[in-house]
C-alpha atoms as a printed R data frame, in Angstrom:
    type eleno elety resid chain resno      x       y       z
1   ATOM     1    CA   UNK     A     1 52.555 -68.221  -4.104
2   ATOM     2    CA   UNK     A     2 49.363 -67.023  -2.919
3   ATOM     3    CA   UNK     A     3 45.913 -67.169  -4.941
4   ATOM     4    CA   UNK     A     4 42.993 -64.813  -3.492
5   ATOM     5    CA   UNK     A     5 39.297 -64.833  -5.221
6   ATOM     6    CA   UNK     A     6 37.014 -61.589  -5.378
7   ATOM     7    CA   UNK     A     7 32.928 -61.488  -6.592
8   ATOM     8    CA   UNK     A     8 31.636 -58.145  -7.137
9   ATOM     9    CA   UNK     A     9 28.436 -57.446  -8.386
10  ATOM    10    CA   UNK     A    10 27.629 -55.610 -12.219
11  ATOM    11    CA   UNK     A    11 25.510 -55.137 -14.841
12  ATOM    12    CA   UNK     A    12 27.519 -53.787 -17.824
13  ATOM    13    CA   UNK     A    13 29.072 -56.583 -19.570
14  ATOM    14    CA   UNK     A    14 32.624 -56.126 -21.107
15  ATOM    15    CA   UNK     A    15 32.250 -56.665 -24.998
16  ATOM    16    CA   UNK     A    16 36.139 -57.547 -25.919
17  ATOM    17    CA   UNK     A    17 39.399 -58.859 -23.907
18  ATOM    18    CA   UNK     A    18 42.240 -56.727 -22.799
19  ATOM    19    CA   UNK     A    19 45.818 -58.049 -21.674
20  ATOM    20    CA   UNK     A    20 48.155 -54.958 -20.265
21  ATOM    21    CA   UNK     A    21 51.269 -55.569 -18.295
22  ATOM    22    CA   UNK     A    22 54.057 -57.588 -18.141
23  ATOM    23    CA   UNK     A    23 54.706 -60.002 -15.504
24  ATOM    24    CA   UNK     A    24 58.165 -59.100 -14.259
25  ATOM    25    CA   UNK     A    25 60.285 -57.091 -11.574
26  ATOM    26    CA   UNK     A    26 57.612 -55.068  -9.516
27  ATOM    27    CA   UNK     A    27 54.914 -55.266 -11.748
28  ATOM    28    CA   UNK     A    28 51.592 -57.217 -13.246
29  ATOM    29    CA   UNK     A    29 49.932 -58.309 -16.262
30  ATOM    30    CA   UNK     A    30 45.745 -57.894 -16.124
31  ATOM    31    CA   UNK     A    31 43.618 -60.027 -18.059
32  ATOM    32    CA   UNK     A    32 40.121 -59.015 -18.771
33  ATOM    33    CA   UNK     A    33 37.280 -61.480 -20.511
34  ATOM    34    CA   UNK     A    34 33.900 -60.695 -21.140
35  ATOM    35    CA   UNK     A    35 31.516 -62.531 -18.915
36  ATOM    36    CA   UNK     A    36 27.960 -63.497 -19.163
37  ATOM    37    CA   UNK     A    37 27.340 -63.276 -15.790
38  ATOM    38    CA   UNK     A    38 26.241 -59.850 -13.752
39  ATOM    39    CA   UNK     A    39 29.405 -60.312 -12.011
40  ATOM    40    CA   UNK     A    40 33.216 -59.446 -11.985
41  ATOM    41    CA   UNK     A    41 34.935 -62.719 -10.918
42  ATOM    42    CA   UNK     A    42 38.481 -61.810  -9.938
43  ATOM    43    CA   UNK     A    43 41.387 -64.056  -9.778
44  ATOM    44    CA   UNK     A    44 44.877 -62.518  -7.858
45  ATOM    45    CA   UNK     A    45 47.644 -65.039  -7.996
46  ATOM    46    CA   UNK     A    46 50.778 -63.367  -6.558
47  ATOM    47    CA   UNK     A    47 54.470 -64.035  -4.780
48  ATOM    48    CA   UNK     A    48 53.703 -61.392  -2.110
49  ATOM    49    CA   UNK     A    49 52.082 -63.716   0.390
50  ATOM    50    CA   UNK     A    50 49.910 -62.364   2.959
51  ATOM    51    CA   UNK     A    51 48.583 -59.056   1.429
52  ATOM    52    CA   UNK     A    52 45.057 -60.013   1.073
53  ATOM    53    CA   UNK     A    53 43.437 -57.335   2.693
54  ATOM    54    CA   UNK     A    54 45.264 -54.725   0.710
55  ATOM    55    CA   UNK     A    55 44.000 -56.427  -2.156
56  ATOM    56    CA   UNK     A    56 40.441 -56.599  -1.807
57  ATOM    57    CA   UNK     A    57 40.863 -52.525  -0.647
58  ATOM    58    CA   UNK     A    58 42.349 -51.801  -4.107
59  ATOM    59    CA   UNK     A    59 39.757 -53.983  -5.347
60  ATOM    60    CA   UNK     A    60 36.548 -52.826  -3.788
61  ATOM    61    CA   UNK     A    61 37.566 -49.137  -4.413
62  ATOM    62    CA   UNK     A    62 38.356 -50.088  -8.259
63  ATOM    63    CA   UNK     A    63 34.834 -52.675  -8.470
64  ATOM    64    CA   UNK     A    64 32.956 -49.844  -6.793
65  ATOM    65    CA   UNK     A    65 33.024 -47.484  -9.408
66  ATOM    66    CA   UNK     A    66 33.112 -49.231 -12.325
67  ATOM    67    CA   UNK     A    67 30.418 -51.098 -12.917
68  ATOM    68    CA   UNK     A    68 31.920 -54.039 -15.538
69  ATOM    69    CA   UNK     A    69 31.156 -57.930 -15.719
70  ATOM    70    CA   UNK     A    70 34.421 -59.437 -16.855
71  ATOM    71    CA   UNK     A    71 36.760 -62.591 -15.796
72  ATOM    72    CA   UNK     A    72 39.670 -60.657 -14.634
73  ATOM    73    CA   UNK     A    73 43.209 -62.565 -13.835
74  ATOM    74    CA   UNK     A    74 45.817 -60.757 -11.786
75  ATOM    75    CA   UNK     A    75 49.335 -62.031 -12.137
76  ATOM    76    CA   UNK     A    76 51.208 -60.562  -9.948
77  ATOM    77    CA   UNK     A    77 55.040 -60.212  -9.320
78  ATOM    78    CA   UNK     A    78 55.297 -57.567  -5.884
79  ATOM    79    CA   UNK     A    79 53.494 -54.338  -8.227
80  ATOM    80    CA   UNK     A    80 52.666 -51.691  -5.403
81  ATOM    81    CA   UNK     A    81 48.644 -50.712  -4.813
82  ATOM    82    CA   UNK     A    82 49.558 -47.492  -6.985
83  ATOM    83    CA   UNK     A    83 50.703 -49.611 -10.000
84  ATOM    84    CA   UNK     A    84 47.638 -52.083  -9.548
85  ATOM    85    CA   UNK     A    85 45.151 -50.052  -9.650
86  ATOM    86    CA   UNK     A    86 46.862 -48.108 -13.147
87  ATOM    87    CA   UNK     A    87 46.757 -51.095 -14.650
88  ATOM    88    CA   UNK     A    88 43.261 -51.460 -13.730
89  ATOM    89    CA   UNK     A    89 42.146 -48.447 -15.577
90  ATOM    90    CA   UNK     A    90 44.673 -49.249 -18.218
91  ATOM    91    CA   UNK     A    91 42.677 -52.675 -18.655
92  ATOM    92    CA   UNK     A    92 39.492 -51.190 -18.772
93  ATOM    93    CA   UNK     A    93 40.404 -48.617 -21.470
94  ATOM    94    CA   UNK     A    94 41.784 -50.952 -23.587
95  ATOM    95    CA   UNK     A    95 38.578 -53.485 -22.815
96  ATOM    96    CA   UNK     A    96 35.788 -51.561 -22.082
97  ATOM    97    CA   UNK     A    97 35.966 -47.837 -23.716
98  ATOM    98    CA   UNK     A    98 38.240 -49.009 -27.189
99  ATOM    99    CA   UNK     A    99 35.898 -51.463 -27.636
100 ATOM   100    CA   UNK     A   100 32.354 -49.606 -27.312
């Protein structure tokens, strides 16, 4: 079991939680909180050891254009880049645009 940390900078904070996924065969849950800080703090804890880099590529692109201060905890259980960053966007729906 691996845990990895990211920081990225924003200034629109998230005004509700969102939970998608399921922790399971190939796949992830997401959990976004609203923060007070103008910052996305990003917890990854995952089985697939040694992947960091990948992770803060999916990441950064993700972070990059969306500009959202949230807690966000990755669970992960071996979900490819594709899936991860789907349920990215799936998170932020749910979080972000249902809730504005």
């Amino acid at each position: 079991m691996e845990t990895l940390t990211f920081l990225y900078k924003a200034t629109k904070p998230m005004t509700r939680c969102a939970h998608v996924g399921v922790v399971g065969s190939g796949d992830l849950e997401i959990l976004f909180e609203p923060s007070a800080e103008p910052q996305t703090h990003v917890v990854v804890r995952t089985g697939a050891v040694g992947f960091g880099e990948t992770w803060k590529a999916v990441l950064d692109r993700f972070f990059t254009v969306n500009d959202v201060a949230a807690k966000v905890t990755i669970n992960d259980f071996g979900a490819t880049p594709g899936v991860v960053s789907m349920r990215l966007a799936q998170a932020l729906e749910v979080g972000w645009y249902e809730g504005n």
